[in-house]
N, CA, C and O atoms as a GROMACS GRO file, in nm:
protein
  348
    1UNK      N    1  -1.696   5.821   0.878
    1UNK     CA    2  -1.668   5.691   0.822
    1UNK      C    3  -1.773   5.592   0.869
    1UNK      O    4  -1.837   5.584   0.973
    2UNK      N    5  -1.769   5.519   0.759
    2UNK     CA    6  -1.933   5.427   0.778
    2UNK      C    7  -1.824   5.235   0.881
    2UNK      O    8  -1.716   5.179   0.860
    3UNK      N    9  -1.918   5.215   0.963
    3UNK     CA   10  -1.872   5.113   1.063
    3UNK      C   11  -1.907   4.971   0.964
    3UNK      O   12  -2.022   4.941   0.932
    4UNK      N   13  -1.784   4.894   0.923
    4UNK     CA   14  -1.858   4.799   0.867
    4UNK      C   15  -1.829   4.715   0.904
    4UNK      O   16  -1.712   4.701   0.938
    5UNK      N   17  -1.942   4.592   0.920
    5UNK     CA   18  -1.977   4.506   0.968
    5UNK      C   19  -1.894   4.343   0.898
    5UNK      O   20  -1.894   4.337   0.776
    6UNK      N   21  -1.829   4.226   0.972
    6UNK     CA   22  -1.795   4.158   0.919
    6UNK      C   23  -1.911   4.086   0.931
    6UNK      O   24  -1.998   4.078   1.018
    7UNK      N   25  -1.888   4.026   0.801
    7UNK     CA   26  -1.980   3.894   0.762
    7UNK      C   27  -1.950   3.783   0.846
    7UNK      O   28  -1.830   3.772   0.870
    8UNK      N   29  -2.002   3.724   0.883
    8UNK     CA   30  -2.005   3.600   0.953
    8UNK      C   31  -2.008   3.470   0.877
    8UNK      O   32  -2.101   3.470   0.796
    9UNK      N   33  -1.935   3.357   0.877
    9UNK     CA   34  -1.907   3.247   0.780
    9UNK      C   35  -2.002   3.137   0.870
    9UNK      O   36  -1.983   3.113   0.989
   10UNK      N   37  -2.142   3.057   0.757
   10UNK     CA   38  -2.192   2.971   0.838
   10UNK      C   39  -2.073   2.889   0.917
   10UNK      O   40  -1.950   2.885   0.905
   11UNK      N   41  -2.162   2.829   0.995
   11UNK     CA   42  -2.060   2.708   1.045
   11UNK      C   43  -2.138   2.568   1.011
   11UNK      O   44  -2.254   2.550   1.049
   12UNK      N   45  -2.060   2.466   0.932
   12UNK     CA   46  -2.076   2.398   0.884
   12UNK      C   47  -2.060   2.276   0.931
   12UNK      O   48  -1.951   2.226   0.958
   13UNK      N   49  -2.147   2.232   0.941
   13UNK     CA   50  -2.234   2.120   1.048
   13UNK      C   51  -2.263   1.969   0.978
   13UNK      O   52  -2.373   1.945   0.929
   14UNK      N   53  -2.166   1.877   0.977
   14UNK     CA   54  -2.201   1.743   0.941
   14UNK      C   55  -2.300   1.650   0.992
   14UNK      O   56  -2.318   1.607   1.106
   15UNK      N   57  -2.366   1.626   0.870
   15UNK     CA   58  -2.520   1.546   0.999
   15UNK      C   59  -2.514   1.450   0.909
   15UNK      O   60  -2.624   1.405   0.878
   16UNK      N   61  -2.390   1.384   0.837
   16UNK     CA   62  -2.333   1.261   0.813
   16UNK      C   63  -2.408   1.179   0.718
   16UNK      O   64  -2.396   1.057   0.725
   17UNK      N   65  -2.497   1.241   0.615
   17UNK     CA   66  -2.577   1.219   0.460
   17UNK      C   67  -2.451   1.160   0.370
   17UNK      O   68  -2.338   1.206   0.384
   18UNK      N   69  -2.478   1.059   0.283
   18UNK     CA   70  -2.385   1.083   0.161
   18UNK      C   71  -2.468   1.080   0.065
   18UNK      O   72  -2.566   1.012   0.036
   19UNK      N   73  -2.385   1.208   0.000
   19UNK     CA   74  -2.411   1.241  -0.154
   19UNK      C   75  -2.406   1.163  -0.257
   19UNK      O   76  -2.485   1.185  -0.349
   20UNK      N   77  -2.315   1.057  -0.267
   20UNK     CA   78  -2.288   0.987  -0.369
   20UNK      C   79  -2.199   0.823  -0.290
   20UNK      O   80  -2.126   0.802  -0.193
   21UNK      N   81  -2.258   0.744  -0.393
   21UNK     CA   82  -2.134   0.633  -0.351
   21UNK      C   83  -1.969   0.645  -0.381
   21UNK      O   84  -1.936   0.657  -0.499
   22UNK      N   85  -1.901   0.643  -0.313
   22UNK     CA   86  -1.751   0.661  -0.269
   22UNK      C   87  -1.717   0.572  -0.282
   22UNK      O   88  -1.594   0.576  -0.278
   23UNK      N   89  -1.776   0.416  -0.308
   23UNK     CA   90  -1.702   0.326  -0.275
   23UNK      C   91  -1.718   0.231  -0.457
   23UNK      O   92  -1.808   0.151  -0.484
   24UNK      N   93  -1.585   0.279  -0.566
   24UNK     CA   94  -1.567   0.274  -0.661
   24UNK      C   95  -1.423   0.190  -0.666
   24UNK      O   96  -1.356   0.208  -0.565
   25UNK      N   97  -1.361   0.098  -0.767
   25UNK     CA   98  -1.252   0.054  -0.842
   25UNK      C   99  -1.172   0.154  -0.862
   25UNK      O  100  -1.059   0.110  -0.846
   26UNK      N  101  -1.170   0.248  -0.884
   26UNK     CA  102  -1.053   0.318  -0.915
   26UNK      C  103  -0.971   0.428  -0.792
   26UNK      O  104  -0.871   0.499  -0.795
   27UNK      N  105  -1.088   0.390  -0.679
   27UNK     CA  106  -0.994   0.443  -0.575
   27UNK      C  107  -0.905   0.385  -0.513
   27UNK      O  108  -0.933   0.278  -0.459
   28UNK      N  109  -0.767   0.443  -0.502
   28UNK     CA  110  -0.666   0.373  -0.466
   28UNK      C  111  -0.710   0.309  -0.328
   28UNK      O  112  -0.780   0.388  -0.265
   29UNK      N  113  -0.689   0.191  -0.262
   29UNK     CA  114  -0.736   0.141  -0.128
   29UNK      C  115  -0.815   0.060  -0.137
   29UNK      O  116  -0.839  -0.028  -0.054
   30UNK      N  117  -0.874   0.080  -0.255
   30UNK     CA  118  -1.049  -0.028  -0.310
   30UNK      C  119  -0.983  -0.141  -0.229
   30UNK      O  120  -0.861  -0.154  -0.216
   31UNK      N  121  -1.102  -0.244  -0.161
   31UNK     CA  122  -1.101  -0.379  -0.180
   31UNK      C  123  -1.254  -0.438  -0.230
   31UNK      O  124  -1.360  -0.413  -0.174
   32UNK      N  125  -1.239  -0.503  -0.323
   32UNK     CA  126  -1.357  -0.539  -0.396
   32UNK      C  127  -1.419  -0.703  -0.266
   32UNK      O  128  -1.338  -0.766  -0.198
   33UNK      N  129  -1.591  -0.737  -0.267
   33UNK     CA  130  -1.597  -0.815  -0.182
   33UNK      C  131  -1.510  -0.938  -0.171
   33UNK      O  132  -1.476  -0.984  -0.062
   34UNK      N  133  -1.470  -0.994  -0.299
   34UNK     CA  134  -1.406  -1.069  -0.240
   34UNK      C  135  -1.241  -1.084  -0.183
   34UNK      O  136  -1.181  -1.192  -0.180
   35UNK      N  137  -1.177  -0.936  -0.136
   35UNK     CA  138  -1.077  -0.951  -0.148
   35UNK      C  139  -1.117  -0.925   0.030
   35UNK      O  140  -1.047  -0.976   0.118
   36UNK      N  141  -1.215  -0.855   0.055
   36UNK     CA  142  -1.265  -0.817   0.206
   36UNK      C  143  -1.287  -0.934   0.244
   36UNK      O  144  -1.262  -0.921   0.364
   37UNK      N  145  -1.314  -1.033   0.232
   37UNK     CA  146  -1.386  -1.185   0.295
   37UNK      C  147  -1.260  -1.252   0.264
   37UNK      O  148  -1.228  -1.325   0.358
   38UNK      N  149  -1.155  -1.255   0.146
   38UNK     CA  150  -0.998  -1.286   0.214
   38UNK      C  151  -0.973  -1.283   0.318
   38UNK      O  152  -0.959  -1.376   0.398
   39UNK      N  153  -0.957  -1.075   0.344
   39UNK     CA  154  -0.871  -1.094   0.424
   39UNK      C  155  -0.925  -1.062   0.591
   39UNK      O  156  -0.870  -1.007   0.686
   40UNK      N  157  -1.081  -1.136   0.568
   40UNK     CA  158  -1.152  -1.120   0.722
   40UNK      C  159  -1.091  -1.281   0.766
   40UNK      O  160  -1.072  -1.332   0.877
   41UNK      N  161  -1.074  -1.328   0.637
   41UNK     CA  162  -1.080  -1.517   0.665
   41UNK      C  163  -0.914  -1.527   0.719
   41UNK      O  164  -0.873  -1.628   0.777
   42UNK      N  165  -0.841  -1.430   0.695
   42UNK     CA  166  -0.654  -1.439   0.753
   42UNK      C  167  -0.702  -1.368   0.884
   42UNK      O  168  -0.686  -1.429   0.989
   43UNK      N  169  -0.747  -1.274   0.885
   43UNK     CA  170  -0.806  -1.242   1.051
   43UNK      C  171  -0.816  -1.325   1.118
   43UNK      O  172  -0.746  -1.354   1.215
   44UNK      N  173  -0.938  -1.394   1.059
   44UNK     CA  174  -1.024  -1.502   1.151
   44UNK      C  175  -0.908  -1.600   1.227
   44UNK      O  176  -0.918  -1.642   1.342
   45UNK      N  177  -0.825  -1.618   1.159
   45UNK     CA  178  -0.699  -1.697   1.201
   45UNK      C  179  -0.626  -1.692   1.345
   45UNK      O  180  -0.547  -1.775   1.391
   46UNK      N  181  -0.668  -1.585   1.398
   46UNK     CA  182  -0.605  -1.535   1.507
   46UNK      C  183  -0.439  -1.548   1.507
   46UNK      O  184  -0.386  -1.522   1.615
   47UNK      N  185  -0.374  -1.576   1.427
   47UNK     CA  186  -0.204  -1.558   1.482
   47UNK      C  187  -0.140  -1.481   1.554
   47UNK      O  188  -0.155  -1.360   1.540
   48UNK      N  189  -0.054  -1.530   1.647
   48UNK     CA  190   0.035  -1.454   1.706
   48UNK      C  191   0.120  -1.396   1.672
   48UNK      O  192   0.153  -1.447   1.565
   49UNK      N  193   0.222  -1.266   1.709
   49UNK     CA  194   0.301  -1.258   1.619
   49UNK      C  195   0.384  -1.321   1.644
   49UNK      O  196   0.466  -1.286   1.560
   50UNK      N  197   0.438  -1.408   1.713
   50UNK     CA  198   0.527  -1.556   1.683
   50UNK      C  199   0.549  -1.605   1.590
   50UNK      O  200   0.651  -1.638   1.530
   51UNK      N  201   0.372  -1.615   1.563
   51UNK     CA  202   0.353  -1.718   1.410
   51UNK      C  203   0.373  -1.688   1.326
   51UNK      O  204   0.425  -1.756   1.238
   52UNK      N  205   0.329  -1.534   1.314
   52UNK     CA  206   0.346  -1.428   1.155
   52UNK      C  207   0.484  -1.420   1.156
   52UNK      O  208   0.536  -1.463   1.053
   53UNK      N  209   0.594  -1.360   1.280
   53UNK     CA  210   0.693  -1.373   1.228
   53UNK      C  211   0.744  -1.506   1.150
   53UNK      O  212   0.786  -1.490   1.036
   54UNK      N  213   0.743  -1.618   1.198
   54UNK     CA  214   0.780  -1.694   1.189
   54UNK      C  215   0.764  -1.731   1.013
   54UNK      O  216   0.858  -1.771   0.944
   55UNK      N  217   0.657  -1.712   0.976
   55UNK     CA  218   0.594  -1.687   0.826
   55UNK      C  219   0.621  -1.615   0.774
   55UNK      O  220   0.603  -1.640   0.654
   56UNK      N  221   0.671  -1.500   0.794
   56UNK     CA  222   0.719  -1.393   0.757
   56UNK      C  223   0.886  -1.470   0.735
   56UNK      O  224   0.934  -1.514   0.630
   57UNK      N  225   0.922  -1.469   0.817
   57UNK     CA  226   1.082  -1.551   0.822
   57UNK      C  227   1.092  -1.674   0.701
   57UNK      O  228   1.190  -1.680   0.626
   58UNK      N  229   0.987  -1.765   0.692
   58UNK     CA  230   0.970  -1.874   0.589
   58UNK      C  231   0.972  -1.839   0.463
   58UNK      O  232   1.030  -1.895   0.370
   59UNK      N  233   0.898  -1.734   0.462
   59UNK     CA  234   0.889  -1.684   0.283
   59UNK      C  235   1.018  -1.593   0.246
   59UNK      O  236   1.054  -1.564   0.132
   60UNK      N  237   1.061  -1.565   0.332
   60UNK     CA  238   1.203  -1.474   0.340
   60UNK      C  239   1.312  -1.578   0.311
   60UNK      O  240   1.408  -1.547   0.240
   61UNK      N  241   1.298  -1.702   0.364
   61UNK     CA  242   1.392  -1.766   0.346
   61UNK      C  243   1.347  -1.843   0.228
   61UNK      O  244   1.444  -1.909   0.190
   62UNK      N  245   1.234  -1.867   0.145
   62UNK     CA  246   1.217  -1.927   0.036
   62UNK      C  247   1.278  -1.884  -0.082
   62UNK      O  248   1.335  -1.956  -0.164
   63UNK      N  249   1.257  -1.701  -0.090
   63UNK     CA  250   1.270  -1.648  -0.192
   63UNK      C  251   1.380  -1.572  -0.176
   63UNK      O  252   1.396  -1.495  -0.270
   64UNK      N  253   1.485  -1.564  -0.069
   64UNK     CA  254   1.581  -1.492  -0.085
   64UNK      C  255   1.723  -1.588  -0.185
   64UNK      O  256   1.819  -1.521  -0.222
   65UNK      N  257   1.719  -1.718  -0.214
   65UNK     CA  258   1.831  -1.755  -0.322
   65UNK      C  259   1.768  -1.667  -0.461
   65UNK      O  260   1.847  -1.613  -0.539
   66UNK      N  261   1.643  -1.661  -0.479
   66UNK     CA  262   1.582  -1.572  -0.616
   66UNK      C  263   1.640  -1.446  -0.634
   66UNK      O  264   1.711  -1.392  -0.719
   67UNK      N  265   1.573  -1.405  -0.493
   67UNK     CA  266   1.653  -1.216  -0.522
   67UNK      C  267   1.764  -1.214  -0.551
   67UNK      O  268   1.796  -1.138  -0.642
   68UNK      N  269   1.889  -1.311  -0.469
   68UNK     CA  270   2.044  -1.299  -0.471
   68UNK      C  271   2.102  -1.330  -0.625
   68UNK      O  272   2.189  -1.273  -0.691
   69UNK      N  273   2.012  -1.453  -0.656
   69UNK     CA  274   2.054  -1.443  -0.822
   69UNK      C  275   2.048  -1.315  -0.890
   69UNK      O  276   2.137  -1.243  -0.934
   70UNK      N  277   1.887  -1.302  -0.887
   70UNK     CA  278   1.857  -1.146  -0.978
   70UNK      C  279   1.955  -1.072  -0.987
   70UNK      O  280   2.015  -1.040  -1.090
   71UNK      N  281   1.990  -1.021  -0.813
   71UNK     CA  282   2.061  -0.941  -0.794
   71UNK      C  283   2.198  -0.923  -0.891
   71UNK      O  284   2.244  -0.837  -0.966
   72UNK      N  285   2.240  -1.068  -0.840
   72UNK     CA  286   2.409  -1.097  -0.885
   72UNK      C  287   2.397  -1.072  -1.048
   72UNK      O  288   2.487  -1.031  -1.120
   73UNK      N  289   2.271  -1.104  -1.085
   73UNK     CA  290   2.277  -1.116  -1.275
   73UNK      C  291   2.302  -0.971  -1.291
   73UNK      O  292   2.404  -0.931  -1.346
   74UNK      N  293   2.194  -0.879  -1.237
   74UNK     CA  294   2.172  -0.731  -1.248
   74UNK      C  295   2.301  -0.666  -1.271
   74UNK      O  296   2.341  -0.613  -1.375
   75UNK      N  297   2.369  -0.681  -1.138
   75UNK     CA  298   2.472  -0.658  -1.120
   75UNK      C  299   2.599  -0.655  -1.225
   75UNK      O  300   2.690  -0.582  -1.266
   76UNK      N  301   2.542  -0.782  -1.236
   76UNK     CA  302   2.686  -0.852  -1.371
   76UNK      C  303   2.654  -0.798  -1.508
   76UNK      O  304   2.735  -0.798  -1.601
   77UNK      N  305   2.519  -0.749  -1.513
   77UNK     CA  306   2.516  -0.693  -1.640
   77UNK      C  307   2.559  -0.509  -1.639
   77UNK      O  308   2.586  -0.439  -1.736
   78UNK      N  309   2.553  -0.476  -1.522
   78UNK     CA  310   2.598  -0.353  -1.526
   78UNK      C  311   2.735  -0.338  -1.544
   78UNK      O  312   2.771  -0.228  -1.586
   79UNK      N  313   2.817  -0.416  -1.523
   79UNK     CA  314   2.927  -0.411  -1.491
   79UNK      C  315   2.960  -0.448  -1.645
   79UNK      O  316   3.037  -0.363  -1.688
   80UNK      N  317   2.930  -0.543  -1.742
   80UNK     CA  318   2.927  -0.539  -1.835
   80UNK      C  319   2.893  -0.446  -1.910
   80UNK      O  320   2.972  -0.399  -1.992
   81UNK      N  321   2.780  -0.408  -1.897
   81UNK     CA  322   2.753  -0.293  -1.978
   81UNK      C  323   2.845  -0.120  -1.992
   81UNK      O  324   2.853  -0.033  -2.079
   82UNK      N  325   2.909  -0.145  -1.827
   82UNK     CA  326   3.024  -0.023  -1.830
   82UNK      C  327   3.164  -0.066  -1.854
   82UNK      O  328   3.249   0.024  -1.849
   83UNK      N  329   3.196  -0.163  -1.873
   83UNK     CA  330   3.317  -0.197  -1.977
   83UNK      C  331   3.318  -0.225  -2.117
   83UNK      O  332   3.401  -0.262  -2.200
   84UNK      N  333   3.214  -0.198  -2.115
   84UNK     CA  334   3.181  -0.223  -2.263
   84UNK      C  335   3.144  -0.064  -2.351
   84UNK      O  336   3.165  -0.050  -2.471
   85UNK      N  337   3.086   0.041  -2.264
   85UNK     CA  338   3.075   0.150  -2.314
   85UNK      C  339   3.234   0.231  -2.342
   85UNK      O  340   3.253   0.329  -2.414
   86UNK      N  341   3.332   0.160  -2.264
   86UNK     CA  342   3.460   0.214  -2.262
   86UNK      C  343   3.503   0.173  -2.333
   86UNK      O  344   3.594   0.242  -2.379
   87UNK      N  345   3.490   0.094  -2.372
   87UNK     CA  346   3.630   0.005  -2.482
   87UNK      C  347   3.576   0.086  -2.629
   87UNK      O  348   3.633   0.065  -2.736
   0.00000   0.00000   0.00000
């Protein structure tokens, strides 16, 4: 019987070239320049998270009578809509 030899698989060595530009609109993650200079300029801000919460808490409390309506309408139309498939 003949001894056979395994092949050996290069080893493949990144020396960190790019092939092509990667950096396109349709990749999910894109930020186009000016959305990068946004959000270097909310960086630049330095906040604490004190503050963010606190902002975070403000807009929570702006827009939560909105959602509760939605909600309650949503709601009320489902409830309509399944007494109404019964009758």
């Amino acid at each position: 019987m003949k001894n056979k030899q395994k092949r050996q698989k290069p080893v493949f060595v990144d020396d960190g070239r790019t092939i092509a530009d990667m950096d396109c609109e349709a990749i999910t993650g894109y930020k186009s320049k000016e959305e990068r200079k946004r959000h270097e300029e909310l960086r630049s801000l330095n906040l604490s998270k004190k503050e963010r919460r606190a902002i975070y808490f403000g807009v929570f409390k702006y827009f939560m009578p909105y959602f509760l309506c939605f909600l309650f309408v949503f709601v009320s139309l489902l409830v309509i809509m399944y007494f109404g498939m019964r009758g």
